[in-house]
C-alpha positions as CSV (number, residue, x, y, z in Angstrom):
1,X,312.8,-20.3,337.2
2,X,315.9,-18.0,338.1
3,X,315.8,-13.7,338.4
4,X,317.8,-13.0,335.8
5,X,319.6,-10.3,336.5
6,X,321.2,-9.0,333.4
7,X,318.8,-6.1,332.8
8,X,319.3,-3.0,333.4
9,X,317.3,0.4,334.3
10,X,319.0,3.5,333.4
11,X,317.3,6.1,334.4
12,X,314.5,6.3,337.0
13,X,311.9,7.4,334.7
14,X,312.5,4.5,331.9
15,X,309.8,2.2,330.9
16,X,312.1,0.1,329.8
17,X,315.1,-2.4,330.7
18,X,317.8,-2.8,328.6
19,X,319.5,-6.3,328.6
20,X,323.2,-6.6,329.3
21,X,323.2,-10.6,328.4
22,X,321.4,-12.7,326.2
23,X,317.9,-13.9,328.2
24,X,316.0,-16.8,327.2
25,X,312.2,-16.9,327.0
26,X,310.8,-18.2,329.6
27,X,313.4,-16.7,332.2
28,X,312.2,-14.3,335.2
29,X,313.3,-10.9,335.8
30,X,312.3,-8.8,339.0
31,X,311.4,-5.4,337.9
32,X,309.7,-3.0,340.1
33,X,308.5,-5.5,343.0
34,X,307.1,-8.0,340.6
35,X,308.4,-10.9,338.7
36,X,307.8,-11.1,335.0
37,X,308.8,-14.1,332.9
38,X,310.2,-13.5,329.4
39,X,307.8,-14.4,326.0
40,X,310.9,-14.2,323.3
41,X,314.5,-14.6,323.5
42,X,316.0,-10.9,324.3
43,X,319.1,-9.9,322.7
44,X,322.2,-7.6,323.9
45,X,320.9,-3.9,323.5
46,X,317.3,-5.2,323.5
47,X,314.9,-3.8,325.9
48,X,311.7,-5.2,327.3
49,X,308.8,-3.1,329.2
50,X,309.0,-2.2,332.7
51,X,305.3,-1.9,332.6
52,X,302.5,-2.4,330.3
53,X,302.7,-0.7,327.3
54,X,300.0,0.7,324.6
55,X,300.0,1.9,321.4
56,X,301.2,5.6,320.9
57,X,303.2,5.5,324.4
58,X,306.3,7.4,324.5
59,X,309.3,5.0,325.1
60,X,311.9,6.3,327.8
61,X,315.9,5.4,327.5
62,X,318.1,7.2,329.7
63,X,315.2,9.4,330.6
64,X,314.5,10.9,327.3
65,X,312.1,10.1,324.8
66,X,313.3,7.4,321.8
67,X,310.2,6.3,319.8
68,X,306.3,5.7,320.3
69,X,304.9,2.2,320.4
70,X,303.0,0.6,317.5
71,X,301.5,-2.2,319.4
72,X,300.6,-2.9,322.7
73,X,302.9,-4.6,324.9
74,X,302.9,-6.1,328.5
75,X,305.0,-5.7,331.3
76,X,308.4,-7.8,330.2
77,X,307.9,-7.7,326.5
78,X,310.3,-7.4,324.0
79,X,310.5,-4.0,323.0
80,X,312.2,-3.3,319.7
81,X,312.0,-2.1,315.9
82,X,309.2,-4.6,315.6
83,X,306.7,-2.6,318.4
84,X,308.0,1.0,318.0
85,X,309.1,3.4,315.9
86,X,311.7,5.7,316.6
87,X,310.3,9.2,316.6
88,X,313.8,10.5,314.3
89,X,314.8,8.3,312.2
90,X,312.5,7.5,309.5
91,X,313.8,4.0,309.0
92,X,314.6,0.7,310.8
93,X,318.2,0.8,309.4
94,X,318.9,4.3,311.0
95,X,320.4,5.2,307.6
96,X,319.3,8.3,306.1
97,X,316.6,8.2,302.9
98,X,317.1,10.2,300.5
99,X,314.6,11.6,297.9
């Protein structure tokens, strides 16, 4: 196991990391004085919980609110359209609906 280091925090009060490189599941990232070891295979502009996370939370990017969660998830989990919702667009396609 290596510290993979292409995550990235963007703001202090994120609860989330936001990977710069591909990361393999399995892999290790140090986040916060701990080590946590990837579940999934993490793409570019993914992120993955700083801490653990429960349903309803707030997710934080660049210090700002983006979504809510819609299922728990633990410290180093993938964190995507699959386990939150974005709290302004009403889709997963970010495209507007009509109607």
């Amino acid at each position: 196991m290596s510290t993979h280091a292409s995550f990235i925090l963007l703001h202090g009060d994120d609860n989330v990391l936001v990977c710069r490189a591909r990361a393999e599941a399995g892999e290790t990232v140090a986040v916060d004085d701990q080590i946590l070891t990837l579940t999934s295979p993490i793409e570019v502009g993914h992120k993955i919980a700083r801490r653990d996370l429960s349903i309803g939370d707030k997710i934080y990017k660049y210090g700002a609110p983006i979504g809510s969660m819609t299922t728990d998830a633990k410290a180093g989990d993938h964190v995507h359209m699959h386990n939150m919702q974005s709290d302004y667009i009403k889709t997963h396609t970010r495209e507007a609906t009509h109607g």
